[in-house]
N, C-alpha and C positions, 0 to 999 in steps of 0.2 A: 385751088391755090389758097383759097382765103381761108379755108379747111385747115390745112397744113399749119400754117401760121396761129389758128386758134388752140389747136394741138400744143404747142413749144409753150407757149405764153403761160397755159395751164402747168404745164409741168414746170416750168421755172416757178410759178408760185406755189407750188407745193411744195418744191425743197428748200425754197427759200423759208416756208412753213417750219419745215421739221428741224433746219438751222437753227430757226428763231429759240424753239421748241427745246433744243438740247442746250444752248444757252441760258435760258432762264432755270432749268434743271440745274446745271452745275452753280448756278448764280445761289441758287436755292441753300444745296448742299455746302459751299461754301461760308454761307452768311450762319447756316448751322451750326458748322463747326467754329467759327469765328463768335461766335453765341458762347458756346457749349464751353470754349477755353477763357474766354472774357467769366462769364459768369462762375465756373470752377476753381480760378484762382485766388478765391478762398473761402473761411473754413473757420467754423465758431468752435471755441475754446469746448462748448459742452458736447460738442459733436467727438471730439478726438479722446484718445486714452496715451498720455504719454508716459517714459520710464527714464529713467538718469541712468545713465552711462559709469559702471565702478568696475572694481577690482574684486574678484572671490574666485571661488572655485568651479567648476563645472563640470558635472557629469554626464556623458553620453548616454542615453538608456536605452534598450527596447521595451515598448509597449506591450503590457499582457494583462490579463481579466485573473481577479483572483475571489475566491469564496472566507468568509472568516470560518471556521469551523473550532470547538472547543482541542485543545492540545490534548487534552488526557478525556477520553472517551471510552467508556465499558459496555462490551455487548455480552449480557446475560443472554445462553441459549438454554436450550434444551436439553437436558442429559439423555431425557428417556422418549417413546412413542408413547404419547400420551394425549391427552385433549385437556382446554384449558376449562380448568374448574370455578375458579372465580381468579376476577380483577382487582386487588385493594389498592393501588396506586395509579393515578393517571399522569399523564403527560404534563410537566409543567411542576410538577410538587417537588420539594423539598424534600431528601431523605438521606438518613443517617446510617452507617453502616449497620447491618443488623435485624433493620426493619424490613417486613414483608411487600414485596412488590403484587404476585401475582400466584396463585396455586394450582397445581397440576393433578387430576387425579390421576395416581398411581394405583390404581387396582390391577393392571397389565402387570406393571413392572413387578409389583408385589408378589404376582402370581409364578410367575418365572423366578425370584428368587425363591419361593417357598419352595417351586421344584427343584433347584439347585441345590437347596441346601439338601433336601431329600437324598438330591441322589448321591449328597457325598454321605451322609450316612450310610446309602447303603454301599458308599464303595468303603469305609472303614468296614465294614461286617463283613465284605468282601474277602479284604486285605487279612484282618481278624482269622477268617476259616482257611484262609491261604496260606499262614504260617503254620495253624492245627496241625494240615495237611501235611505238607514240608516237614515239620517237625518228629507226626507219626511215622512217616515213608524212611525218612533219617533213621528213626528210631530201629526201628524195624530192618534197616540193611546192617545199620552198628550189632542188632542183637546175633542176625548171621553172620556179622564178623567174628563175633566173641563165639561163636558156636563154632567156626570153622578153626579160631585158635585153640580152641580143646580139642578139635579131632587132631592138631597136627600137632599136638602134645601126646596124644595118644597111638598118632601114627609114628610117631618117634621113638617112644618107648616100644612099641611092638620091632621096632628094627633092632634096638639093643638085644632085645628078649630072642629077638631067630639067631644074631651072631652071635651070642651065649651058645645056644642051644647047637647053632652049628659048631661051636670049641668043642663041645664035649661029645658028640660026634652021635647028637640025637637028632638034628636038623640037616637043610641041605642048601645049596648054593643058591637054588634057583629059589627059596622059601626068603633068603634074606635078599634077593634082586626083586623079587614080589613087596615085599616089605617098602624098600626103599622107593620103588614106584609110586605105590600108594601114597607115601607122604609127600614126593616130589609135586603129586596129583592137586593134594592137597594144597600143598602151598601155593601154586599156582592156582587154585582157585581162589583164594588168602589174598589174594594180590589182586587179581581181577576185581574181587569186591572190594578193595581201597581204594581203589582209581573210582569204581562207581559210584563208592562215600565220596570223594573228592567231588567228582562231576554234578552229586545230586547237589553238594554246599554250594559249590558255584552258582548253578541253577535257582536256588531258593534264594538266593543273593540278589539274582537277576530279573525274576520273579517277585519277589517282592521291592526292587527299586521300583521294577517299570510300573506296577500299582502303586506307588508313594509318590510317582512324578504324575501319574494322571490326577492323584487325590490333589498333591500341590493345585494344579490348573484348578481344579473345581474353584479349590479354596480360592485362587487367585480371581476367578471368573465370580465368585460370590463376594467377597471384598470391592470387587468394582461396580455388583449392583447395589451393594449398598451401601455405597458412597452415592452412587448415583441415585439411588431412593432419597440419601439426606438432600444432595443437591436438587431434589425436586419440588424444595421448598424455595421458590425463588425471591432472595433476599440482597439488598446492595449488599457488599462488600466494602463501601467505601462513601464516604459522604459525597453528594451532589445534589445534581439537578435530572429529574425525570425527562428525558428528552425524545422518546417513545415509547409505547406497552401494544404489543397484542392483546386489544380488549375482545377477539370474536368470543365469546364464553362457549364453548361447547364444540370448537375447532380443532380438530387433532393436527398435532405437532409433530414432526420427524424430529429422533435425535439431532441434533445440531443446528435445529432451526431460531433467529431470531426472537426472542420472546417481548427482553425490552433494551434502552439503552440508557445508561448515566452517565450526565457530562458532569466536571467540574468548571463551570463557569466561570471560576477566579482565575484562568491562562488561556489565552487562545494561539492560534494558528491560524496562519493564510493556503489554501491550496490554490496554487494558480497556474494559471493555462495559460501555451504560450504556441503559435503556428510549428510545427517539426522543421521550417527551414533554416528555425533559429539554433536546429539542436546543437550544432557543432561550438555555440557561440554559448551554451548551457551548461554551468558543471557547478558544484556543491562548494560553499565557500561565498560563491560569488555576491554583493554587495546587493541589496534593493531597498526599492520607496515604495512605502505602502500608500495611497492616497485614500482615506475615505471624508466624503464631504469635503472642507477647506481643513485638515490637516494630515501630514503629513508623517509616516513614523515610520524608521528605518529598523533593519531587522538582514537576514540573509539567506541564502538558499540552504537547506540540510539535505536535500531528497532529490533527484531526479528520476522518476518512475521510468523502467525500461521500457515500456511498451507505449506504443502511440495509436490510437484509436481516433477516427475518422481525421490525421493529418494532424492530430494534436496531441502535444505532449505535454504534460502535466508532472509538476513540481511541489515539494512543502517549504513553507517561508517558517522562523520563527524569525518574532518580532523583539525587538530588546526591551519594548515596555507590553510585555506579554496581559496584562492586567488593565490596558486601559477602558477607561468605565465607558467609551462609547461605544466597543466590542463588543458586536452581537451575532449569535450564533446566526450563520446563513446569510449574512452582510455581503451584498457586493462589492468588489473594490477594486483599483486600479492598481495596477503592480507596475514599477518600474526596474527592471534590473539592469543594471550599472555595468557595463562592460567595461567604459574608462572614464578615470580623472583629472581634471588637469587643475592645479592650482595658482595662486597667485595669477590668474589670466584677467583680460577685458572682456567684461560680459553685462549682458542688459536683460530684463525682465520680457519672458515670451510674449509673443503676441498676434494678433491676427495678421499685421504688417510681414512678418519673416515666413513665408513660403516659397516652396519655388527653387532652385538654383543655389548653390553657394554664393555665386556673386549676384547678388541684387540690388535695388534703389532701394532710400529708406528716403525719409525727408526730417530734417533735426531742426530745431527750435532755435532760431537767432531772434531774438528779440520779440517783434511784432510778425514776423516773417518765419517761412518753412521753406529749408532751402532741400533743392533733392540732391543724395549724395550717393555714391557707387560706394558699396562696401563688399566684405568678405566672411563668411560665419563659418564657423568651426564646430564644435561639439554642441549637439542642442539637448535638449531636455524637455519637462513640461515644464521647470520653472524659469527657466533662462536660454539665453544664447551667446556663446562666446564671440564676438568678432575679434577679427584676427589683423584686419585693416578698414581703414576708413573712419572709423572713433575713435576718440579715448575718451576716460575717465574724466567725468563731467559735463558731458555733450545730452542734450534732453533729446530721445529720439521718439518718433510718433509711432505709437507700436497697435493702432487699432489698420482695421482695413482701410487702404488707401488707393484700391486700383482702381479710383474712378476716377485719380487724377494720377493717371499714368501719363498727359500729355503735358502735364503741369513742369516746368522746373523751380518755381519760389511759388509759395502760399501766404497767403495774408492770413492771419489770425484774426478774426472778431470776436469780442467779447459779450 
């Protein structure tokens, strides 16, 4: 029995134990939080980033990455298969239309027009003994024409001469039917050989076009290597800036390969990249904010490239101050493009405070006090945020982060 009773005793003091135990816990966590809001309720002047509350405009943007690249950019290639001979221009120099970049030996090319030209020589000597030909074969059917028109001069007089002969009753009927045959013979062979003069003109007509269209091609095929011989002098065409050269010396080149490039550094371009879920929201025309470093320069879309590669799609910006001097080739930059505007609206300077929700808390400056207030925002931006309710123009709103006094409703100011 006394068992029994040691048994109860025990366990009534241990749950009285673990009572004790979860009370001092919540006692604990209480006096924490009553700490944590006592001591948060306020907030030195040099700790916060405030902004005043006014009237302008704001634009909506989406956010995209963009590269500066020079606007007007020249790529010298290759005209010919060649190997590069020497280098006189490097990366980086200054050059004036006219000057020599970089030299190709052309001994290949050279060699191939020399045969060219050759073989249109030998297709003039060709063409040359083509007409000879023609002209002798001509000659030579015309002279048996003119032969065949004497015999049918003479086979015609032999018919007068039998119907004479048969008047006076020395000849006979069947001598002027023989007569008249003959000649008929004749002239039908008179005629066969003028259709064959006709067909041989034709022919030497046709004959010698289709040699004057193959000499044309030579010609035309020899006029393009040697242009392309002069162009294997490779020289700017245009004042710049050397912005790279194939220095390998002694590397062969395929026609159309890269050799070097020239920028003009006095106008740039933006190319910038933007996610493909935006594309429908993308079109040429549209309004953008170039940001590099702390300024800011507006310009607009000309380009949207039809193909999207790895989910991205990639646009060109001009910028309205094409020429600014902190514009450097290869510059990364912020793009913002503008989808809409709204003018005359209430808006305050962005900040680490406006994330989150349309409707959120801000906390705005009375006096010595920060009071928390339920607002409304509209079109953001990276420079601004519209609010729609809960400000107006002239309210100082605390625009750095302030969620660690999310339990807070007024702040004290310390100076």
């Amino acid at each position: 029995m006394d068992q029994i009773i040691e048994h109860e005793v025990t366990a009534q003091k241990r749950k009285k134990g673990i009572i004790i135990a979860l009370i001092a816990i919540a006692a604990v966590a209480a006096t924490i939080w009553l700490l944590r809001t006592t001591l948060k309720s306020s907030v030195s002047r040099s700790e916060i980033t405030t902004a005043k509350v006014e009237t302008g405009s704001v634009e909506n943007t989406l956010n995209a990455t963009g590269e500066v690249l020079p606007e007007f950019e020249e790529i010298l290639t290759s005209p010919i298969y060649a190997s590069i001979k020497n280098v006189v221009m490097d990366a980086g120099n200054n050059v004036k239309a006219g000057q020599s970049i970089l030299t190709l030996d052309k001994a290949m090319a050279q060699t191939e027009f020399d045969k060219t030209n050759f073989q249109m020589q030998s297709k003039r000597n060709e063409i040359a003994k083509l007409k000879l030909d023609l002209n002798k074969s001509f000659f030579d059917i015309q002279s048996n024409n003119d032969i065949k028109q004497l015999r049918i001069s003479n086979l015609a007089d032999a018919v007068e001469n039998a119907k004479r002969l048969f008047k006076a009753g020395g000849g006979t009927r069947e001598g002027i039917e023989q007569a008249e045959l003959n000649l008929k013979v004749a002239q039908l062979e008179k005629k066969q050989l003028e259709n064959e003069i006709k067909s041989k003109q034709q022919t030497m007509q046709i004959e010698i076009k289709e040699a004057e269209i193959a000499l044309a091609i030579q010609q035309n095929d020899l006029n393009s290597l040697q242009r392309k011989l002069q162009l294997a002098n490779i020289v700017a065409t245009r004042g710049g800036v050397v912005t790279y050269v194939n220095k390998n010396i002694g590397a062969t080149v395929h026609e159309g390969d890269a050799l070097a490039r020239i920028a003009d550094l006095g106008s740039f371009k933006v190319n910038g990249s933007i996610a493909d879920t935006y594309l429908d929201q993308l079109r040429s025309g549209m309004p953008v904010i170039v940001r590099l470093n702390e300024v800011a320069m507006k310009g607009h879309v000309v380009n949207v490239y039809p193909s999207i590669q790895n989910s991205i799609v990639t646009f060109d910006v001009q910028l309205d101050e094409r020429n600014n001097k902190q514009l450097r080739p290869n510059m990364k930059v912020d793009v913002y493009l503008v989808t809409d505007v709204r003018a005359k609206t209430t808006r305050v300077s962005n900040g680490a405070a406006f994330k989150g929700p349309a409707d959120q808390d801000v906390f705005v400056l009375n006096g010595d006090k920060a009071e928390r207030r339920r607002i409304h925002i509209g079109l953001t931006n990276f420079d601004y945020v519209e609010i729609t309710s809960g400000l107006k123009p002239g309210d100082v709103v605390i625009t750095s982060d302030m969620s660690e006094f999310k339990n807070a409703k007024e702040l004290t100011l310390k100076d």
